[in-house]
Backbone as a printed PyTorch tensor [residue, N CA C, xyz], in Angstrom:
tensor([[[  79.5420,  -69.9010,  -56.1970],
         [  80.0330,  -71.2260,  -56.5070],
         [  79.3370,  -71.7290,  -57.7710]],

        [[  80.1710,  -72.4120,  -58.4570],
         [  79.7400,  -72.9070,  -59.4470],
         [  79.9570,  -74.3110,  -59.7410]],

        [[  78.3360,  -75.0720,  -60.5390],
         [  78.5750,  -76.2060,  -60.7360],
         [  78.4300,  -77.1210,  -62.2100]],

        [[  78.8690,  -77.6150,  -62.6000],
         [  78.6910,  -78.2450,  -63.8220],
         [  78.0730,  -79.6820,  -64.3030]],

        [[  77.8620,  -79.7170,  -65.4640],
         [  77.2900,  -80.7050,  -65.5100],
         [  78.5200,  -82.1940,  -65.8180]],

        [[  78.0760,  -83.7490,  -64.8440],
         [  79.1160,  -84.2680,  -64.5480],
         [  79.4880,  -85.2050,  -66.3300]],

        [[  81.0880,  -85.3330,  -66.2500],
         [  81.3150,  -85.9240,  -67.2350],
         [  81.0740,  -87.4240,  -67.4540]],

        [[  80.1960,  -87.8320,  -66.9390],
         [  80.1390,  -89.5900,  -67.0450],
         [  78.8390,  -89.0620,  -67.7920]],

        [[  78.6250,  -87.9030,  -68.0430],
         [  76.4920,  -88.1590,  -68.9150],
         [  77.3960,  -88.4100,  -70.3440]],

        [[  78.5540,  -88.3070,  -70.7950],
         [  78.7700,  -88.9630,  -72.3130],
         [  79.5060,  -90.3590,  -72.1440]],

        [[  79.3930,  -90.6700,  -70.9420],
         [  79.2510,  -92.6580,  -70.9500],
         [  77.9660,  -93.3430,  -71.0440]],

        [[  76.7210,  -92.3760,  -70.1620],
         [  75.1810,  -92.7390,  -70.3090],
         [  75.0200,  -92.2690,  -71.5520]],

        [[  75.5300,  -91.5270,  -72.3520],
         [  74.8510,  -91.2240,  -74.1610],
         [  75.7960,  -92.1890,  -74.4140]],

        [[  76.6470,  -92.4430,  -74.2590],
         [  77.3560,  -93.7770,  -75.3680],
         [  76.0810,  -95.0890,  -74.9010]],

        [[  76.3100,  -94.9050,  -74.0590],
         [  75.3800,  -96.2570,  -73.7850],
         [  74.2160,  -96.7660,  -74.1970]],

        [[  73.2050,  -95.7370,  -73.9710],
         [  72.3220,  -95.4120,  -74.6720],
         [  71.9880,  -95.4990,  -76.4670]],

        [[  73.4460,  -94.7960,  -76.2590],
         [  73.2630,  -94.6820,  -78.1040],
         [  73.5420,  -96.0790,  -78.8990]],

        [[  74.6290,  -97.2400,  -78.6190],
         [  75.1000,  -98.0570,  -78.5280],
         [  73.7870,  -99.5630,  -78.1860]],

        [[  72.5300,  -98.7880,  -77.6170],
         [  71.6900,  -99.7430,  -77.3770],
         [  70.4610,  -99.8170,  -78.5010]],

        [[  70.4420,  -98.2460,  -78.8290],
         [  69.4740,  -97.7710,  -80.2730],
         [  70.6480,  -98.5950,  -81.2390]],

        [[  71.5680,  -98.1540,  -81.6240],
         [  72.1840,  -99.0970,  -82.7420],
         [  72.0380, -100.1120,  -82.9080]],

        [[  72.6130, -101.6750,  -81.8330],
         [  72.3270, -102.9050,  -81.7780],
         [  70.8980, -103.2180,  -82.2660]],

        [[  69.9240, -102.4610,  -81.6830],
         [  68.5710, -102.9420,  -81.8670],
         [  68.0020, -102.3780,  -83.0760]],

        [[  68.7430, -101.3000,  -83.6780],
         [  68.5630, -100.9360,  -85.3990],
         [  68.8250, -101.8640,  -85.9280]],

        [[  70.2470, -102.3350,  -86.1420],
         [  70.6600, -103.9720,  -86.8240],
         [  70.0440, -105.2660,  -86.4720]],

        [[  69.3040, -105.4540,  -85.2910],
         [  68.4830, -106.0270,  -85.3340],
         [  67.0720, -106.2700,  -85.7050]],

        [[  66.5350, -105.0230,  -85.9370],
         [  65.4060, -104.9390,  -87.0920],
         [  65.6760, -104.5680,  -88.5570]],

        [[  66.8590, -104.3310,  -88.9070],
         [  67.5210, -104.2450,  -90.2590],
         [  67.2180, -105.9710,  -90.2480]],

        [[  67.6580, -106.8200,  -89.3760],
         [  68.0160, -108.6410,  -89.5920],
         [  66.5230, -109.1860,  -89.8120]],

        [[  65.8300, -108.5440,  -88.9370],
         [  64.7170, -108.6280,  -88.9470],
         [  63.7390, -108.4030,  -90.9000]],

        [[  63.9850, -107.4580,  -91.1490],
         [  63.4970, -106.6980,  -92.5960],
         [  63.8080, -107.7320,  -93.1530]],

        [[  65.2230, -108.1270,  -93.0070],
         [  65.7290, -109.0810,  -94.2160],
         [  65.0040, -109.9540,  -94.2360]],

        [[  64.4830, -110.7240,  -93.0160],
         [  64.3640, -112.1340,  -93.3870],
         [  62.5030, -112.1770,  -93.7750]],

        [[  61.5740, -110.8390,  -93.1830],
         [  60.6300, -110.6040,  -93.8470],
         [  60.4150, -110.3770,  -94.8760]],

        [[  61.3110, -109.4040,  -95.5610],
         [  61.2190, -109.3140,  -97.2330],
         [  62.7940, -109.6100,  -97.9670]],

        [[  62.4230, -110.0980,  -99.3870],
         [  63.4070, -110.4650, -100.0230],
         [  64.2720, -108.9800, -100.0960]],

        [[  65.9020, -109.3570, -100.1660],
         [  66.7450, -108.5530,  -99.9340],
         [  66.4250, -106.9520, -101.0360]],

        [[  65.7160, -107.7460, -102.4520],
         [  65.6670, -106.6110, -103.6730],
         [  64.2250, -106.0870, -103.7160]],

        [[  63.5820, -106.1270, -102.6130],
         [  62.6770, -105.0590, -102.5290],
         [  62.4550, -103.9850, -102.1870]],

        [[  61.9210, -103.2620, -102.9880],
         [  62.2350, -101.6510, -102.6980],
         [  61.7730, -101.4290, -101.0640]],

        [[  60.9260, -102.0040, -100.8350],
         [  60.6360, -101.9360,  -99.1530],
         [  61.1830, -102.3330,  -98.3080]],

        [[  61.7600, -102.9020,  -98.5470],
         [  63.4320, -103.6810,  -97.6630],
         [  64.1450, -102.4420,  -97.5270]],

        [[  64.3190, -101.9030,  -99.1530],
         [  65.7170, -100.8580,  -99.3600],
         [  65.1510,  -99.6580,  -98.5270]],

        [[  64.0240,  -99.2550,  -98.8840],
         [  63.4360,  -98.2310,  -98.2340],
         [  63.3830,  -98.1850,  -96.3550]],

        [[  62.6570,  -99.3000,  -95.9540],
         [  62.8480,  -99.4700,  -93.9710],
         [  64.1440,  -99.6240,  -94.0990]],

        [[  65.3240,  -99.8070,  -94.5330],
         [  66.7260,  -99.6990,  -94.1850],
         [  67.2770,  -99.1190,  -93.9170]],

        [[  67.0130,  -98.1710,  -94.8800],
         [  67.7870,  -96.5800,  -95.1860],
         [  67.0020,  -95.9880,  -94.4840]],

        [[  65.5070,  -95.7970,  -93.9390],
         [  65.0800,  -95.4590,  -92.7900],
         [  65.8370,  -95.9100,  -91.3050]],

        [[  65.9850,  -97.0330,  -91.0800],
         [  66.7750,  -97.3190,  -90.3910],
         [  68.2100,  -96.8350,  -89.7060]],

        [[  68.9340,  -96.6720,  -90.9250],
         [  70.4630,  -95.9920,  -91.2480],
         [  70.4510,  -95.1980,  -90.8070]],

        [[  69.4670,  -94.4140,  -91.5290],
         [  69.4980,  -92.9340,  -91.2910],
         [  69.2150,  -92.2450,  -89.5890]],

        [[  68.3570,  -93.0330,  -89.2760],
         [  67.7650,  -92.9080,  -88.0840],
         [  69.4090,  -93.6190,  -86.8730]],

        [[  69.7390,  -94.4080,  -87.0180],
         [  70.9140,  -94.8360,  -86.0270],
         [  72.1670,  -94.0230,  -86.5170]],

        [[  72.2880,  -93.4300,  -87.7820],
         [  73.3620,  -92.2680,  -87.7440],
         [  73.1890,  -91.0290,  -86.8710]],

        [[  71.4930,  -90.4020,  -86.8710],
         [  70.8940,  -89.8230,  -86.1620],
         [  71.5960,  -89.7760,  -84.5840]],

        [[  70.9440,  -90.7230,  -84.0440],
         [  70.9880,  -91.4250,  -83.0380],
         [  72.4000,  -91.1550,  -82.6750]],

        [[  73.7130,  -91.9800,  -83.2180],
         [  75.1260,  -91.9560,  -82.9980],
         [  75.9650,  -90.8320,  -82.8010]],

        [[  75.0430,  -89.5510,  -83.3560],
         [  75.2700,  -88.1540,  -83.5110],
         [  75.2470,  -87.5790,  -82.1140]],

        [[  73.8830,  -87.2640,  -81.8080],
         [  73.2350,  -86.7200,  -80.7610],
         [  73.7010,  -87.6050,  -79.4540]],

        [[  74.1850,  -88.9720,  -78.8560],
         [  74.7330,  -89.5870,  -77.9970],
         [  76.0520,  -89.5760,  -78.4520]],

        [[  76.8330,  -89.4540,  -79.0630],
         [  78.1700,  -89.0090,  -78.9930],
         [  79.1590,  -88.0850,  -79.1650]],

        [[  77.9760,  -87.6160,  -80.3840],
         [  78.9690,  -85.6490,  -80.4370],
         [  78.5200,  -84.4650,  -79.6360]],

        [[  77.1330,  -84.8790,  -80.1380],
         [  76.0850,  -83.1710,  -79.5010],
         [  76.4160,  -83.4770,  -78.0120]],

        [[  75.5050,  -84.4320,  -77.5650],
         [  75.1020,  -83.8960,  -75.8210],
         [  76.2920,  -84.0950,  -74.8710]],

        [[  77.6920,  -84.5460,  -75.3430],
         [  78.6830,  -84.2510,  -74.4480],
         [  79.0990,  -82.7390,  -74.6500]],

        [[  78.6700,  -82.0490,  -75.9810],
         [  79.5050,  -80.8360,  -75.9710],
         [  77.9630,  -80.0250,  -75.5420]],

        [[  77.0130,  -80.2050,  -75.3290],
         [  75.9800,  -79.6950,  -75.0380],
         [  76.6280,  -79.3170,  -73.7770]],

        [[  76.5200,  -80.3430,  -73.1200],
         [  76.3920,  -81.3100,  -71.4340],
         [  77.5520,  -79.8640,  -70.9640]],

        [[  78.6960,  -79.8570,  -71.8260],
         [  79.7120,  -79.1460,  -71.5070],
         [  79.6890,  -77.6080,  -71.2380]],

        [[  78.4730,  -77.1270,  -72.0120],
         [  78.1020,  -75.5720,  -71.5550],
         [  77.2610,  -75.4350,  -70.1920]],

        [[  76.7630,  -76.5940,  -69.9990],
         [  75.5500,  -76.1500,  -68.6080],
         [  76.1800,  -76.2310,  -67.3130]],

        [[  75.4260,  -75.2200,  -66.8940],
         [  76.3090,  -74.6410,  -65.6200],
         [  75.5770,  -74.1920,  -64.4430]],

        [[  75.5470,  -74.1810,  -63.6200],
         [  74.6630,  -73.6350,  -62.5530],
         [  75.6610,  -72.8980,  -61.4510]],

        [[  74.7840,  -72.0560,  -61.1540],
         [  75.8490,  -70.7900,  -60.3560],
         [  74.7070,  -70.0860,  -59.1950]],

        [[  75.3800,  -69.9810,  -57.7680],
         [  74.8150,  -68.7640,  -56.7840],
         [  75.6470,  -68.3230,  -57.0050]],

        [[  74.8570,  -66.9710,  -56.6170],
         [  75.6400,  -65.9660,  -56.0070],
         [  74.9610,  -65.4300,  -54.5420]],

        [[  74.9970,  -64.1060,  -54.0040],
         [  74.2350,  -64.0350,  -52.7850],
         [  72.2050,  -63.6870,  -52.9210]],

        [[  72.3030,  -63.0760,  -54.0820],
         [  70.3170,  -63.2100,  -54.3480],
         [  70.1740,  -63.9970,  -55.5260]],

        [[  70.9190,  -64.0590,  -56.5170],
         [  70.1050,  -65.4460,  -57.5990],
         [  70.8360,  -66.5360,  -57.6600]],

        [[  70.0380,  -67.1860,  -58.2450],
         [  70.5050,  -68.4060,  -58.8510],
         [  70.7460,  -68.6350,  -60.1230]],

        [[  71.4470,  -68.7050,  -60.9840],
         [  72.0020,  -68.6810,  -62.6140],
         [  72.0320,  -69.9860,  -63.3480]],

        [[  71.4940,  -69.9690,  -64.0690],
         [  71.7300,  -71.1700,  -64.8010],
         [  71.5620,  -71.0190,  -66.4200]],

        [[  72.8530,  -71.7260,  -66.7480],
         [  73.1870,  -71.5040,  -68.0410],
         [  72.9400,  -72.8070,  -68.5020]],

        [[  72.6460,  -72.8570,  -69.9910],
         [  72.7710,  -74.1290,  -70.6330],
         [  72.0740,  -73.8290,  -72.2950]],

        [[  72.8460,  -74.9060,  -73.0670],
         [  72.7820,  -75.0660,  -74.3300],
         [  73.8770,  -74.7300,  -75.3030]],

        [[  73.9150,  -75.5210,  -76.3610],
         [  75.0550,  -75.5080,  -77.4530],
         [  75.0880,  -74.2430,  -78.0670]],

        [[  73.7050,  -74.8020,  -79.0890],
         [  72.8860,  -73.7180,  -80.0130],
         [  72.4190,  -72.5410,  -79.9960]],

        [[  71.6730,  -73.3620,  -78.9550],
         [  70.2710,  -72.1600,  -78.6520],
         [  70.7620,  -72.0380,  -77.2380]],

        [[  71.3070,  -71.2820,  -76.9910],
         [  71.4520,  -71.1160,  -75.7790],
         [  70.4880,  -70.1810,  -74.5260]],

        [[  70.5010,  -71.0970,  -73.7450],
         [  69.4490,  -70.5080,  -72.2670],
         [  70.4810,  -69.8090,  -71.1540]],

        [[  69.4780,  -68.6760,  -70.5060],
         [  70.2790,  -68.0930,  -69.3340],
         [  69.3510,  -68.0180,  -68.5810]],

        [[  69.1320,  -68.5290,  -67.1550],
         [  67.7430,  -68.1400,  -66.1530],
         [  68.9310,  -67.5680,  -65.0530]],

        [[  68.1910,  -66.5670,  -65.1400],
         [  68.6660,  -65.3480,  -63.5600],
         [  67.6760,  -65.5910,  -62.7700]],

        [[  67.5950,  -66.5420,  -61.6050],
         [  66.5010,  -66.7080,  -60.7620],
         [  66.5750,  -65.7370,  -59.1840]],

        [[  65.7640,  -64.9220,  -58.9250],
         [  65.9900,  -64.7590,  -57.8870],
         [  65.6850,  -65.6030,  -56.3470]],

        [[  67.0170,  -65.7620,  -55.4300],
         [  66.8250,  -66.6120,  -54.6550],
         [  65.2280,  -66.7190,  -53.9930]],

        [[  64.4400,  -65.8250,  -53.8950],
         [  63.3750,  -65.1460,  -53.0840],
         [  62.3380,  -65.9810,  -53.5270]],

        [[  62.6110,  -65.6620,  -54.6260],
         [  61.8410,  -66.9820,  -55.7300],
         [  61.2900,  -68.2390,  -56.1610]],

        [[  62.5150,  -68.9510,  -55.5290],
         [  62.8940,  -70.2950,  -55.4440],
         [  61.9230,  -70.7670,  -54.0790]],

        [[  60.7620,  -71.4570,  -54.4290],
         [  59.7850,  -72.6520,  -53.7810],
         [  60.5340,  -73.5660,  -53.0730]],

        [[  61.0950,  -74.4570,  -53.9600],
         [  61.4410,  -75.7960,  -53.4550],
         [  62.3280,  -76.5700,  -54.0540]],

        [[  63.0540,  -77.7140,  -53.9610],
         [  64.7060,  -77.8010,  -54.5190],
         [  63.8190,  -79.1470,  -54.7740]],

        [[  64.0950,  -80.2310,  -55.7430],
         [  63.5560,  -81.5590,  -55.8920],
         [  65.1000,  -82.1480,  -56.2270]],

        [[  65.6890,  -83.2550,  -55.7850],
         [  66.5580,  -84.1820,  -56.4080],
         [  66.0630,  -85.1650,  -57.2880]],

        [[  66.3520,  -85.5190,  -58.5580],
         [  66.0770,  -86.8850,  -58.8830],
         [  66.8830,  -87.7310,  -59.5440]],

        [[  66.3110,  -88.8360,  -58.8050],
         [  67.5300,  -89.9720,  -59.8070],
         [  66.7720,  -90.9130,  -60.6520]],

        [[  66.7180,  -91.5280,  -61.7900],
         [  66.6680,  -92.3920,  -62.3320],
         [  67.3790,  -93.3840,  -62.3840]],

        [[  67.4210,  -94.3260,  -62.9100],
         [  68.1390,  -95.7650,  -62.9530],
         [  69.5190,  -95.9010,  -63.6520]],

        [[  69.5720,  -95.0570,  -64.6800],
         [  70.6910,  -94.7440,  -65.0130],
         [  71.5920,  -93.9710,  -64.1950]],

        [[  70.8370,  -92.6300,  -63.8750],
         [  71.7910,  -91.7060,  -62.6970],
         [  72.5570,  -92.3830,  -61.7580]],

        [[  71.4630,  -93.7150,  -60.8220],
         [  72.1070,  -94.1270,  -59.4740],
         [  73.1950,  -95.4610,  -60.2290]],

        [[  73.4590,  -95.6950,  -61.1030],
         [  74.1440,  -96.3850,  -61.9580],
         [  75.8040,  -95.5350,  -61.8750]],

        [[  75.8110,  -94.7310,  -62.4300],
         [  76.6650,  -93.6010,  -62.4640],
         [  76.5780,  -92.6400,  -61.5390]],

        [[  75.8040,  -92.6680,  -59.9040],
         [  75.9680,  -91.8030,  -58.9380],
         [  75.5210,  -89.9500,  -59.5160]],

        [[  74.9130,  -90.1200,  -60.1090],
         [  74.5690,  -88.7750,  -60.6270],
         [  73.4010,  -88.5610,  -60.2870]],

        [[  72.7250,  -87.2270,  -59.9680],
         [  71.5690,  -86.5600,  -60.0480],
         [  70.9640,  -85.6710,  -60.7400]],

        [[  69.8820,  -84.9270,  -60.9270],
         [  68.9670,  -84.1410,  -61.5850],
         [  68.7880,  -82.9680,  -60.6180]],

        [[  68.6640,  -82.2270,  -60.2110],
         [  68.2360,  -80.9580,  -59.7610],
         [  67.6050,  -80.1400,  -60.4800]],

        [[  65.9510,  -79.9420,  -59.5350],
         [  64.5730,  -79.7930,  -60.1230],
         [  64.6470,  -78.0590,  -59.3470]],

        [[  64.8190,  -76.9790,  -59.7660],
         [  64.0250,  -75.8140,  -58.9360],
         [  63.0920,  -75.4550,  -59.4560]],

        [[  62.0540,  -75.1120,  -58.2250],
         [  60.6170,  -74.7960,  -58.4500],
         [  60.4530,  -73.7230,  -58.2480]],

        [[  59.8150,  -72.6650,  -58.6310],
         [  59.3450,  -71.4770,  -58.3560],
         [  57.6680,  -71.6510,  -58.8620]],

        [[  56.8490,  -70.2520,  -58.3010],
         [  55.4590,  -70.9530,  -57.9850],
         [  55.2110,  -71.0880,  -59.2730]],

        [[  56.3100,  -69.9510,  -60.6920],
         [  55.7170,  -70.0380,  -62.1670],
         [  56.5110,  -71.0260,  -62.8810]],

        [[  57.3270,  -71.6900,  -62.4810],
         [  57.9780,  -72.5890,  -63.4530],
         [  59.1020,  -73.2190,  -63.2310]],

        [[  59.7520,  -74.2780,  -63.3950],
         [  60.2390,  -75.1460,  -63.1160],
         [  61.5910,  -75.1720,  -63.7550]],

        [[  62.9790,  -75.4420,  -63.0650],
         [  64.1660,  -75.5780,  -64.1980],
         [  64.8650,  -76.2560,  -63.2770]],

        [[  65.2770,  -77.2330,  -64.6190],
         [  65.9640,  -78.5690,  -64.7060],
         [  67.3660,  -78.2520,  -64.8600]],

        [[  68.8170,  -78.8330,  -63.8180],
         [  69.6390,  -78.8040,  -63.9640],
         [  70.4700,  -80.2710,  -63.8880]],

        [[  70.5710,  -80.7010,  -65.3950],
         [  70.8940,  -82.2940,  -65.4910],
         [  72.0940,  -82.7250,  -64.9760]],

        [[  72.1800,  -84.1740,  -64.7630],
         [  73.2490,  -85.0040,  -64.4910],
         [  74.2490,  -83.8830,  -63.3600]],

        [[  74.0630,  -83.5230,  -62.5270],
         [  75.0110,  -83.5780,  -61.5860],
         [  75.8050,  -84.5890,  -60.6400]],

        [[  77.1530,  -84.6670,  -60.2920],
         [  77.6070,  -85.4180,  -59.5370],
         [  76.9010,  -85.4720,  -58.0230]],

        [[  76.6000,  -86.6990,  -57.9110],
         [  75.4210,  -86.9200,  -56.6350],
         [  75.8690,  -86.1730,  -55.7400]],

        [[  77.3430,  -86.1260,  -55.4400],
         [  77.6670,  -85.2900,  -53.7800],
         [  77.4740,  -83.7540,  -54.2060]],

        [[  77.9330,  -83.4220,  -55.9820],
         [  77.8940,  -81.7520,  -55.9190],
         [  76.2870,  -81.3600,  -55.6200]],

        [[  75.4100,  -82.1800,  -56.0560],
         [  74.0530,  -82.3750,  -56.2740],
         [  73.4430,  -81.9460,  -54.8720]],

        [[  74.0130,  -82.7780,  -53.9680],
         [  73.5370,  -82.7560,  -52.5370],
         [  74.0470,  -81.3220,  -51.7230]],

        [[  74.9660,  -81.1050,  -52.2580],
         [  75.9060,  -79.7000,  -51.7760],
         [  75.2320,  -78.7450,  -52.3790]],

        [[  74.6720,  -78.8040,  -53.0070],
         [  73.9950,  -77.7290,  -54.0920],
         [  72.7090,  -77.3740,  -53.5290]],

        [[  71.8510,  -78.4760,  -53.3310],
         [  70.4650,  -78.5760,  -52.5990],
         [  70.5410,  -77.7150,  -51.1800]],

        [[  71.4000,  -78.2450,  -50.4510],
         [  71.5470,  -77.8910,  -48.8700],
         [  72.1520,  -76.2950,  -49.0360]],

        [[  72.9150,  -76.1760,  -50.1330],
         [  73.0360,  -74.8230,  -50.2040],
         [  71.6220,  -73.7720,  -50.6930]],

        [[  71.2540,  -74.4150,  -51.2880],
         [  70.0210,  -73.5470,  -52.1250],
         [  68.7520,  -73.3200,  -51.3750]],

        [[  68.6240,  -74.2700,  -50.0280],
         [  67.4640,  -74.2620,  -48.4740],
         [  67.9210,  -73.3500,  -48.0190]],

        [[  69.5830,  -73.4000,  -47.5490],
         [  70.0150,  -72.5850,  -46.8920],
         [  69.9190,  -71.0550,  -47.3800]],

        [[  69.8970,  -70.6530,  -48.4880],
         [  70.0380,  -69.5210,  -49.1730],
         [  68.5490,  -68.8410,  -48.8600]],

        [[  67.6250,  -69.7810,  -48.9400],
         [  65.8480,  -69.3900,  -49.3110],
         [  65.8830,  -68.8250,  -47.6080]],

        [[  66.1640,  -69.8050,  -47.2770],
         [  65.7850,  -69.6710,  -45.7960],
         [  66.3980,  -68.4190,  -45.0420]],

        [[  67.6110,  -67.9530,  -45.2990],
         [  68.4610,  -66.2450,  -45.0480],
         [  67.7000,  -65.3290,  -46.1330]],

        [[  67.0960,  -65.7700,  -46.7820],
         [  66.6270,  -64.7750,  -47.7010],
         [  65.1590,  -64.2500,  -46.7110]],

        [[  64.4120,  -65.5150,  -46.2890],
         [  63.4110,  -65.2570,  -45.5750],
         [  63.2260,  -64.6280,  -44.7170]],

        [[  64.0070,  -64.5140,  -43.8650],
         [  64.6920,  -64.0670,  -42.8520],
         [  64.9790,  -62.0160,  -42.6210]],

        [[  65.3350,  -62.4670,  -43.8090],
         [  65.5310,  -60.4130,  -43.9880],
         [  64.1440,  -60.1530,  -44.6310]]])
């Protein structure tokens, strides 16, 4: 079974991104009224500014929805798979045997948008599978106990 990452994380990057902007133009309003409009230090924190909320507008509206769109998480009957990244792309082949302990988490945004985090632990290292839909999230967990636990077993 396979699960993906949910499509409301490019309403939390709009949102997000949309909150860095406002508050760029508000220290752009800010600059102004500290220094006169024709100072090179005005022009200069501006275009720092600019540059930085074009930044910003990029990465919350183009990148991490098409990021968001490659990551994937997958059982099968001994590992656990997880894919993710645009660029640089990651592949972890985990074996179920492996797998410690399952963590859920939500932040304030997540329980906003009903989404979760899924944390697997193994005793060497840790991998993060973002923004899942809270119920696939929970289906995922109870599957992944269940898996450790038949694994234990044999």
């Amino acid at each position: 079974m396979e699960y993906k990452t949910d499509k409301r994380i490019v309403t939390i990057h709009a949102i997000q991104g949309l909150v860095i902007i406002i508050a760029m133009i508000f220290l752009i309003l800010l600059l102004s009224l500290l220094f006169k409009e024709t100072n090179v230090l005005f022009r200069m924190l501006s275009g720092m500014v600019i540059f930085i909320s074009l930044l910003t507008s990029y990465e919350a509206l183009i990148y991490m929805p098409l990021a968001y769109k490659k990551n994937r998480i997958s059982i099968d009957k001994n590992f656990v798979v997880i894919q993710k990244g645009l660029f640089i792309k990651t592949l972890v082949k985990m074996p179920i045997s492996k797998l410690y302990t399952v963590k859920l988490v939500q932040g304030p945004f997540e329980k906003v948008f009903n989404t979760k985090n899924i944390v697997l632990v193994t005793l060497a290292d840790e991998f993060t599978m973002s923004v899942l839909n809270s119920r696939y999230a929970d289906v995922l967990s109870r599957r992944l106990i269940r898996a450790t636990k038949d694994n234990d077993k044999k």
